[in-house]
C-alpha positions as CSV (number, residue, x, y, z in Angstrom):
1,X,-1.4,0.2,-50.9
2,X,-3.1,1.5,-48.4
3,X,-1.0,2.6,-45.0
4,X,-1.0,1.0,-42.0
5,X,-3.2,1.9,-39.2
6,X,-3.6,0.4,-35.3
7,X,-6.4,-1.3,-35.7
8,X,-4.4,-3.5,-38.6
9,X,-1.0,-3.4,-36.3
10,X,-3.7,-4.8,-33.4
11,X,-4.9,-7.5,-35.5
12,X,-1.5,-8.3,-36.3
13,X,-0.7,-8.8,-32.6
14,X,-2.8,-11.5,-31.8
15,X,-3.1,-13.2,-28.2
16,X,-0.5,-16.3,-28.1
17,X,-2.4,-17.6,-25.6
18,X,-5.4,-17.7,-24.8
19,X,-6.1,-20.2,-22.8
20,X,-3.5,-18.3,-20.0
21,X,-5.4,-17.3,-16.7
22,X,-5.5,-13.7,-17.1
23,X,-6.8,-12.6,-13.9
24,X,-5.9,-12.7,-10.6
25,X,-8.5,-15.4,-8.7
26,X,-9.6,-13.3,-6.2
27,X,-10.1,-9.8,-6.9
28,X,-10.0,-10.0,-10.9
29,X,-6.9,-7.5,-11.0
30,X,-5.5,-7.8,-15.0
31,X,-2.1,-8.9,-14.5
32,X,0.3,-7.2,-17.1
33,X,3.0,-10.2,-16.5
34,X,0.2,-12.1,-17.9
35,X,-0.6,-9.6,-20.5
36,X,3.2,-9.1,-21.5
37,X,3.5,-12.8,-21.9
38,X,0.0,-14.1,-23.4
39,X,0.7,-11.5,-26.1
40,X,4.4,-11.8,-26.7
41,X,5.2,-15.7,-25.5
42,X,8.3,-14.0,-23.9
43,X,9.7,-13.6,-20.3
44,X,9.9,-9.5,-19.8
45,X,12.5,-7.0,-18.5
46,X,11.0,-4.9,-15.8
47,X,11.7,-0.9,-14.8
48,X,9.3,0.8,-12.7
49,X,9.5,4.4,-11.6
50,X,7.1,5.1,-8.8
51,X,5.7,8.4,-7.1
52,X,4.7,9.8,-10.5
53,X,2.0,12.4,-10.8
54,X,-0.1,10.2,-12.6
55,X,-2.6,12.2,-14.2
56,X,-0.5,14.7,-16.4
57,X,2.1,11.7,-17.2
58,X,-0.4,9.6,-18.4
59,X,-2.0,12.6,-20.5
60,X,1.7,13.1,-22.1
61,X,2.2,9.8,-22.8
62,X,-1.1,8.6,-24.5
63,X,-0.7,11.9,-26.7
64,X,3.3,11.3,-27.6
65,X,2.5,8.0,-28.3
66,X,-1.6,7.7,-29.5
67,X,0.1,6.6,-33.2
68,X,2.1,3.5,-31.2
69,X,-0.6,2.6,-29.1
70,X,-2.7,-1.0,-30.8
71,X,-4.0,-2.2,-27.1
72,X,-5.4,-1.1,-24.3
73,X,-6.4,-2.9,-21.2
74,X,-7.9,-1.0,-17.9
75,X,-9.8,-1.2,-14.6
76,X,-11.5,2.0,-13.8
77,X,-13.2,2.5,-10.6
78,X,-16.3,5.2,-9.8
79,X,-15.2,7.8,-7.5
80,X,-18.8,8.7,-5.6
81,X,-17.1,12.2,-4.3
82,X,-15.9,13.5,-7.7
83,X,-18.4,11.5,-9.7
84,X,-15.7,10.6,-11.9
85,X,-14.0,7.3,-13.4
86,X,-10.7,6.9,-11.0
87,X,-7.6,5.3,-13.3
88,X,-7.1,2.3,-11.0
89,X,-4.7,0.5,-13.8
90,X,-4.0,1.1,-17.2
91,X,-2.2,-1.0,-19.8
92,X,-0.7,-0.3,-22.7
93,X,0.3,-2.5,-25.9
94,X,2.9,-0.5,-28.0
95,X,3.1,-1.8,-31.9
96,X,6.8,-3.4,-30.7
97,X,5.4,-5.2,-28.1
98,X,6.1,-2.7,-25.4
99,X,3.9,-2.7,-22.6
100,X,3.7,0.2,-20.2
101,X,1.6,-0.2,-17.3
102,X,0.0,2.2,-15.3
103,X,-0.7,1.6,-11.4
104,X,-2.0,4.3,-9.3
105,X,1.4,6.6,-8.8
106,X,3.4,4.0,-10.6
107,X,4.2,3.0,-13.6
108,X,6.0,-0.2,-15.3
109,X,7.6,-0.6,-18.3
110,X,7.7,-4.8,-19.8
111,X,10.0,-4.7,-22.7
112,X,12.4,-7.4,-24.1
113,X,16.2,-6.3,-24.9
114,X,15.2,-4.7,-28.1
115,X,13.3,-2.1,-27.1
116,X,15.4,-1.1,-23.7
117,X,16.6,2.3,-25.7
118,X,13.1,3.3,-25.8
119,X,12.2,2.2,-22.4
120,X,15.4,4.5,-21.6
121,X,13.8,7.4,-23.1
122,X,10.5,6.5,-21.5
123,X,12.1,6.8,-17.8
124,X,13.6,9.8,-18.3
125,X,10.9,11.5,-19.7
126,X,8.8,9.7,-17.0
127,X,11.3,11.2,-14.1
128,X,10.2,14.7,-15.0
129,X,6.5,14.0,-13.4
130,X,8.2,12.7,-10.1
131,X,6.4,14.4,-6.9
132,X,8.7,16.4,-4.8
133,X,9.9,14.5,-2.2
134,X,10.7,16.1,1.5
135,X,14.0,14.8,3.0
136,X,12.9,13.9,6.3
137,X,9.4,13.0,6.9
138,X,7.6,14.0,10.8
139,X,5.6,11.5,13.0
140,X,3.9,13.7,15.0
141,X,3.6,12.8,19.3
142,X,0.9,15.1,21.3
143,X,1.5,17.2,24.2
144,X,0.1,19.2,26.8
145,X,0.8,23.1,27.3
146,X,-0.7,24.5,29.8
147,X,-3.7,22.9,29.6
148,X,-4.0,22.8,26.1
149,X,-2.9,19.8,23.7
150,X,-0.5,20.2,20.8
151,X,1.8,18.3,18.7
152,X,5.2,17.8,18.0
153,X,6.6,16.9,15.1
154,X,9.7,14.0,15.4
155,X,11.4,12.4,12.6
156,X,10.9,9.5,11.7
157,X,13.5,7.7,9.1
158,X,12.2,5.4,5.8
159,X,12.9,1.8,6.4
160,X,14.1,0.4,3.3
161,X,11.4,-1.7,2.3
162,X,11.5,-4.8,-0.9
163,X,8.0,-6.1,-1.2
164,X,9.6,-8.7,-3.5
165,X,11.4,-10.5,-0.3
166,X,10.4,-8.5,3.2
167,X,6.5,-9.0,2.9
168,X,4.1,-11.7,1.5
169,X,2.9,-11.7,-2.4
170,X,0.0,-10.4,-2.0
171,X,0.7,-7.3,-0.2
172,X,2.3,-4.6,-2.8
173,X,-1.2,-4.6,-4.5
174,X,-2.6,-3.6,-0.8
175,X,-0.2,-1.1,-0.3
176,X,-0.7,0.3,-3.1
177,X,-4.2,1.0,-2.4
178,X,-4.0,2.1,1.0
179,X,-1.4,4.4,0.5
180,X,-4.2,5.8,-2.3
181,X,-7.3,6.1,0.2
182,X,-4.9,7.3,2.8
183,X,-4.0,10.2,0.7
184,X,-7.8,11.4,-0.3
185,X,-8.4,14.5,1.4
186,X,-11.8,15.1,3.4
187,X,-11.8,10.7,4.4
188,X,-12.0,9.0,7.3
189,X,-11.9,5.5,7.5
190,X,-10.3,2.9,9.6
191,X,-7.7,0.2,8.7
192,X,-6.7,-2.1,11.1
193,X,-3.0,-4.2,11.0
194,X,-2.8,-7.5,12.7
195,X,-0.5,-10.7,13.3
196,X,2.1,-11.8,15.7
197,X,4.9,-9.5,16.4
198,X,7.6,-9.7,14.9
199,X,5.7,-9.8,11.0
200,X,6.3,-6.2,9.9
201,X,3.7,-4.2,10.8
202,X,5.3,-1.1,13.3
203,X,8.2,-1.3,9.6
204,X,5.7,-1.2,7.4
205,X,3.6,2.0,9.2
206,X,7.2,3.9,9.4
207,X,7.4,3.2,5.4
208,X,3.9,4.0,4.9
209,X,4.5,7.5,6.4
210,X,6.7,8.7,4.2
211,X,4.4,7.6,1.2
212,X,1.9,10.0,3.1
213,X,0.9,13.8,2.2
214,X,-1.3,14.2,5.1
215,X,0.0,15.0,8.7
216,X,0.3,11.7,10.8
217,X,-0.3,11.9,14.3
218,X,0.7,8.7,17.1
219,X,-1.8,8.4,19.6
220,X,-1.4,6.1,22.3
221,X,-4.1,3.4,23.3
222,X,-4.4,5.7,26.5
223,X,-5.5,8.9,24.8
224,X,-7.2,7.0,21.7
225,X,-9.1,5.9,24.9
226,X,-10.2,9.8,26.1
227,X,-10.9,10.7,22.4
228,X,-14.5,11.5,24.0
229,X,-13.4,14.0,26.5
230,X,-14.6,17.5,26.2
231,X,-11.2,18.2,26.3
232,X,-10.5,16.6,23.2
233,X,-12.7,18.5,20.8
234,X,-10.4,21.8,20.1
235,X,-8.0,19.2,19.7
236,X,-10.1,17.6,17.0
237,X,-10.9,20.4,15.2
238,X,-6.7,21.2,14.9
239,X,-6.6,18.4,12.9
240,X,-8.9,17.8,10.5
241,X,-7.6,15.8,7.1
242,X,-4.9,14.0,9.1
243,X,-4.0,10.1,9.9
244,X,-4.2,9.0,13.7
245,X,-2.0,6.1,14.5
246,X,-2.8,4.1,17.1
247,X,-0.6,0.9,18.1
248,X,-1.2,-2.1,20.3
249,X,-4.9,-1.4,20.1
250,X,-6.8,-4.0,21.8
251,X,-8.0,-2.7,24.6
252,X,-9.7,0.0,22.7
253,X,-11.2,-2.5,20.1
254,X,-11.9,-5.4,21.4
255,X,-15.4,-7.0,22.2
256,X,-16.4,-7.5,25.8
257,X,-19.5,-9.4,25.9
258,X,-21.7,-7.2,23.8
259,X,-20.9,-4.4,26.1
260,X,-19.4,-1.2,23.9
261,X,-17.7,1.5,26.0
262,X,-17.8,4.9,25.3
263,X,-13.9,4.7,23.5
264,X,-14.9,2.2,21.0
265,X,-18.1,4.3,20.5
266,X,-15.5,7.6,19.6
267,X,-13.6,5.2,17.4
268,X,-16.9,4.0,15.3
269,X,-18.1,7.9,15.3
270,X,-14.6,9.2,14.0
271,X,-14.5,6.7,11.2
272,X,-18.2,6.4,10.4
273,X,-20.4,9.1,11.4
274,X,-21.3,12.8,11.6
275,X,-17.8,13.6,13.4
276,X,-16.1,11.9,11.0
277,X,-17.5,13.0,7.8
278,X,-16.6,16.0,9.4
279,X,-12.9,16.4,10.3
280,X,-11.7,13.6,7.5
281,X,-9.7,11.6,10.4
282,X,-8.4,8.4,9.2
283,X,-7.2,5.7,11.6
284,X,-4.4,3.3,11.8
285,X,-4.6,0.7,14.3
286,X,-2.4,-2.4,15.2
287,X,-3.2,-5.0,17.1
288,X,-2.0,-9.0,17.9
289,X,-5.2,-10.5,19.2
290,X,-7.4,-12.7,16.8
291,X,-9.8,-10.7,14.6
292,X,-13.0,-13.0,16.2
293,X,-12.0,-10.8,19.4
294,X,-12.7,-7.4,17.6
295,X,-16.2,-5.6,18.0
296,X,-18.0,-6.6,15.2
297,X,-19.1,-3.1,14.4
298,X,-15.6,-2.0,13.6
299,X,-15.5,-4.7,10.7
300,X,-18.7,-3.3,9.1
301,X,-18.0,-2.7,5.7
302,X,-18.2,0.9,4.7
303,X,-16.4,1.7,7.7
304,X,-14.1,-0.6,7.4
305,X,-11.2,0.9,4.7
306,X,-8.8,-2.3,4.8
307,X,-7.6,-5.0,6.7
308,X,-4.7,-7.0,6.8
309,X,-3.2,-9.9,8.4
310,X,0.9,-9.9,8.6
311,X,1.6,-13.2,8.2
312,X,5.4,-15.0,8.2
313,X,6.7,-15.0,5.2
314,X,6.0,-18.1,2.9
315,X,8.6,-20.6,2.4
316,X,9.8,-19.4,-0.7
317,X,10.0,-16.0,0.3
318,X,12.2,-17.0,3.9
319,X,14.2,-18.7,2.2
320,X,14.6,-15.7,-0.6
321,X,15.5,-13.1,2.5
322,X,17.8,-15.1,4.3
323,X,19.8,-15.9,1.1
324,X,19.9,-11.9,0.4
325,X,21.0,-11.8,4.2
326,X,24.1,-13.6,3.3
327,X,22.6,-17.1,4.8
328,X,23.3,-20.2,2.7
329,X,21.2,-22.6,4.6
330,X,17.2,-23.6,3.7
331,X,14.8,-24.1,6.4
332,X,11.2,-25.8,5.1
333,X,8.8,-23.6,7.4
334,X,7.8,-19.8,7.3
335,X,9.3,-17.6,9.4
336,X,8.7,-13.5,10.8
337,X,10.9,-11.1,9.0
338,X,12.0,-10.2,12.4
339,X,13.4,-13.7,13.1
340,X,14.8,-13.8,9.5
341,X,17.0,-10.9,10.6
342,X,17.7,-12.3,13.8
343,X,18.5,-15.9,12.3
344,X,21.9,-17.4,14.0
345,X,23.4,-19.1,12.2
346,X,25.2,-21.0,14.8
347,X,22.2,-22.4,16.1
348,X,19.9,-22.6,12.9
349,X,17.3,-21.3,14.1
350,X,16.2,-19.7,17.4
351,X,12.8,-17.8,18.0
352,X,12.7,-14.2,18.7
353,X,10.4,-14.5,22.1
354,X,11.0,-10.9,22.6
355,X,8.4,-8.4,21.1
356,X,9.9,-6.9,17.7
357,X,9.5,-4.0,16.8
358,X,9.7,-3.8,12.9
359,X,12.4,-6.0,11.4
360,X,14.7,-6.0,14.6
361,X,17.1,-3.7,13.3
């Protein structure tokens, strides 16, 4: 009798169902949820671990485990600088219908009760490749000593952040990814945060920066606004391979008839041109004006790293936080996470008319 291989555990395995939408619509991102359940008909368990050092797990575990391994699904993309395939995301079909999913710095482990002792074993072994995290993490402000600029680094403290309630559906994915770009040494770029206050978007930059190796540097529309001063350039050149944020932006980026100003025209240079190429400056910018206001040649692609409009939540998803907050009442319309957290009770609902910063609290 001959032994048993992968290739004949794979064609034991077959897909349950394969008629199921696989893919994601929009972008073609392989959904393991899908994966897990066209190949095993069953609803998963879920543990992720993330922060990992991606590379060296992933070389650990495909070696420890190449004799388990029947499937593999991936997405690689091409990275132009190293001239090498990225790992984007990586599944894994294990013979006992373990699926380990790879994400970036994350990884995800769909199993059903009977293999949770292995999925044990996996996370522990999995915690060993966890980055070193600092305790506090720095925002840094800008000031002048005599006569010369300099920064000063001020802590800043991690919001506590659920993508599965405090922020649309479609936004982990996006994080993920920005949170990759942002962390490429010797890139610029520019990626711009929009929607009406109160959505997330000053929370969501505080969480970011902690998810951040790079220095991160707040610059006010002011300043951003004298980037092209002489002045500016030693400046410039003390910072290379950091992230500029820059909130409540439209001034600086807005179109005014087809005339550009010499700000917007530092902007474009620092995240598309010589200067930028240069000093790898990446920028964050928030603003609550409609995107049809914003100078078309910000929204060029190539220059443009991401966009993204902070929406209210979706019905599903208010209604999700506000029972987590303790509040037993529905309401049928979508609501800012700020006004979730400010939701009386008493009154049902009242709008927040103030500007919020974060989640209001």
């Amino acid at each position: 009798m001959k032994p048993e291989t992968n290739e004949t555990q794979a064609s034991n395995f077959p897909l349950l169902i394969e008629d199921l939408m696989l893919f994601n619509s929009s972008n073609n991102y392989i959904s393991p949820y899908r994966i897990f359940f066209a190949y095993t008909k069953r609803i998963p368990n879920i543990i992720t671990i993330d922060d990992l050092k991606m590379e060296p797990f992933q070389k650990w575990f495909e070696k420890k485990y190449q004799n388990e391994i029947i499937k593999q699904h991936y997405s690689h993309d091409f990275n132009n600088t190293k001239k090498v395939l990225d790992n984007s995301y990586h599944n894994y079909l294990l013979k006992n219908g373990l699926l380990v999913s790879i994400e970036y710095s994350s990884v995800y482990f769909f199993h059903t009760e009977e293999q949770k002792e292995l999925v044990n074993e996996l996370f522990e072994e999995a915690k060993k490749f966890l980055y070193s995290t600092k305790k506090t993490t720095d925002i840094c402000l800008i000031y002048n000593q005599n006569g010369e600029l300099n920064t000063q680094p001020v802590e800043i403290k991690k919001p506590k952040i659920d993508f599965n309630i405090h922020y649309n559906e479609d936004f982990h994915l996006i994080h993920k990814e920005i949170v990759k770009q942002l962390n490429k040494k010797d890139t610029n770029g520019l990626y711009l945060f929009h929607g009406q206050p109160g959505t997330g978007k000053s929370t969501y930059i505080k969480f970011l920066i902690h998810q951040l190796k790079k220095k991160v540097i707040f610059i006010s529309p002011k300043m951003a606004g004298e980037l092209d001063n002489l002045n500016m350039t030693p400046f410039l050149l003390n910072n290379k391979n950091t992230v500029f944020v820059i909130e409540d932006a439209e001034e600086l980026i807005t179109s005014r008839e087809e005339v550009r100003n010499s700000n917007l025209s530092m902007l474009l240079n620092l995240t598309d041109g010589l200067l930028g190429e240069s000093l790898g400056i990446q920028i964050i910018a928030t603003f609550n004006t409609d995107v049809k206001n914003i100078d078309k040649a910000l929204l060029r692609k190539g220059r443009l790293s991401q966009i993204y409009e902070f929406k209210p939540l979706s019905i599903e998803r208010t209604n999700k936080l506000l029972n987590t907050l303790g509040i037993t009442e529905t309401v049928n319309q979508s609501l800012p996470v700020a006004d979730i957290f400010n939701f009386e009770k008493e009154n049902h609902y009242t709008p927040v008319l103030k500007k919020a910063v974060g989640f209001g609290k």
